[in-house]
C-alpha positions, 0 to 999 in steps of 0.5 A, a space after each residue: 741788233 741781232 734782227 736788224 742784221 736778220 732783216 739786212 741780210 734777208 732783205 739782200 737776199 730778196 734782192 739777188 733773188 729778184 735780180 736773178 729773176 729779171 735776168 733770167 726773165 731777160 734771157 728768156 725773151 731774147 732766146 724766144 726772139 732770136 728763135 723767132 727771127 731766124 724761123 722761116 715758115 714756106 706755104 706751098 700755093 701750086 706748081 712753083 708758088 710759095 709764100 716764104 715768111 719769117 716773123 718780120 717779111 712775106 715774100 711771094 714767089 711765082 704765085 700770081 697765076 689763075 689760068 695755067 697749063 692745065 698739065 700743072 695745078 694752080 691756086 685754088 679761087 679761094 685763095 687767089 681772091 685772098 691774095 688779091 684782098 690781103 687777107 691772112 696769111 697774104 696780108 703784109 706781103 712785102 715782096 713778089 718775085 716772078 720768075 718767068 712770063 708763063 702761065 703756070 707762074 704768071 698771069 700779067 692781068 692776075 697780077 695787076 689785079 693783085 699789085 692794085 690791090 696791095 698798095 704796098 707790095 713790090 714786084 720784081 720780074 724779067 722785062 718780059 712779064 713787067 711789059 705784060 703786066 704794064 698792058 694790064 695795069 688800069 693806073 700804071 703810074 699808080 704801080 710803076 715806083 714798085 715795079 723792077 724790070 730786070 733786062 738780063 742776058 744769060 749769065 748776067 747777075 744784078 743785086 737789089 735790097 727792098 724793104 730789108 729784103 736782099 735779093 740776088 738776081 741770076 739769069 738763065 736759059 729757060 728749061 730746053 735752053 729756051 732763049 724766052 721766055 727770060 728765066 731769072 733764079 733768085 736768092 733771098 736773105 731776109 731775117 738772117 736767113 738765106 732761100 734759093 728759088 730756081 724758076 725754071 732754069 736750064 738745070 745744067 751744072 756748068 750754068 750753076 757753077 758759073 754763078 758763084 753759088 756754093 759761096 753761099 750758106 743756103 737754109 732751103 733750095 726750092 728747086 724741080 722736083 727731078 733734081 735729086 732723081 738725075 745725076 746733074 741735078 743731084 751734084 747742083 744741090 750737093 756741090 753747088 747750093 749745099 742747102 740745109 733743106 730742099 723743097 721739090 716743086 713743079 711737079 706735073 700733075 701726072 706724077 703726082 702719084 708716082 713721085 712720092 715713092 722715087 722722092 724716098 728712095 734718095 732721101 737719105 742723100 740729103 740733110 732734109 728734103 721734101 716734096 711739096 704736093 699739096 696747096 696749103 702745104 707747110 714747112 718750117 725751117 728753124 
């Protein structure tokens, strides 16, 4: 009688031990899959072109352009030719975002080469460089169902969800209060996780406050890199998008020396911020 009690109670043990195990194998999986889900990985390409990933969407912003303002760089052959054949880390891009119709972010006849190519990606642009990328499209029904044409005025927002991809629409003035080409600025919320993209905007503070954006709880802001060297652009960031990260991009090439040193002397203003250099360039948001 005595072993068999023994036997029982070990034999109850053994079972809150492996129920303990599983459960805590279980715990162990689910924190592992919420820190995937909520990671936002940025590969800086040139001038103002990112591929912006998280564990379950890539989404690619103002990289489709190989014959820029020669004052600004631009993705490497190697790396435009992977674009265009999907091949690592470009393969599976659900979503192009182009900011504006100019050279060193856009290149209509890249771009219908890239579209053509990845059947499954979907662009979203101005109406002026949607119109420029229909003259170079050679099958144009064959892309038009992934095309979104937006005819904004100054101001003006829109809202469209793409393949779980949420993206808020605003249109600006370009950079000189330039009436064309039409600039759009885009919030992006994929994966639990929110990034602003500012294109080339006016970078007044009036036109940012009058969009509603410190409502929002903003992971990373890509904006140009003198931002946080003007008074203007400092209080956009601090007052307006409030972001947990700042990556600085458009960067000329005739400063690309100087900068980084002007980058550090504000640094300590901010949570996390940085300047983006190089292409290939890496940065992970957790």
């Amino acid at each position: 009688m005595f072993w068999k009690k023994k036997i029982a109670r070990s034999a109850m043990i053994l079972v809150y031990i492996l129920m303990i195990w599983s459960i805590s194998n279980a715990c162990e999986r689910t924190i592992k899959l919420n820190i995937e889900e909520t990671f936002v990985e940025v590969i800086f390409l040139a001038n103002e072109g990112v591929l912006i990933s998280t564990h379950k969407k890539k989404v690619l912003i103002d990289a489709l352009f190989d014959n820029p303002n020669p004052n600004y760089a631009a993705p490497p052959e190697d790396m435009l030719e992977r674009m265009v054949a999907g091949r690592a880390p470009f393969d599976d891009v659900d979503l192009v975002l182009v900011t504006h119709n100019h050279p060193d972010h856009f290149g209509a006849s890249f771009a219908a080469r890239f579209m053509e190519s990845n059947p499954n990606a979907v662009i979203m642009a101005a109406d002026d460089a949607t119109s420029a990328l229909k003259e170079n499209v050679k099958e144009w029904e064959r892309v038009q169902n992934r095309v979104f044409s937006f005819d904004l005025k100054p101001g003006a927002t829109a809202e469209r969800t793409v393949k779980g991809i949420a993206v808020r629409i605003f249109r600006t003035l370009h950079s000189g209060d330039l009436e064309s080409p039409h600039n759009l600025m885009y919030l992006i919320k994929m994966s639990g996780r929110t990034v602003f993209h500012e294109g080339d905007s006016d970078g007044k503070l009036a036109t940012f406050k009058d969009l509603g954006l410190e409502k929002e709880e903003i992971d990373l802001a890509l904006v140009h890199f003198w931002f946080p060297l003007h008074p203007e652009g400092e209080r956009i960031i601090l007052d307006v998008l409030k972001p947990d990260n700042v990556g600085l991009i458009h960067l000329p090439k005739r400063l690309m020396s100087d900068a980084p040193s002007k980058i550090d002397m504000v640094k300590s203003n901010y949570k996390d911020l940085f300047l983006f250099l190089k292409t290939g360039e890496k940065k992970t948001i957790r």
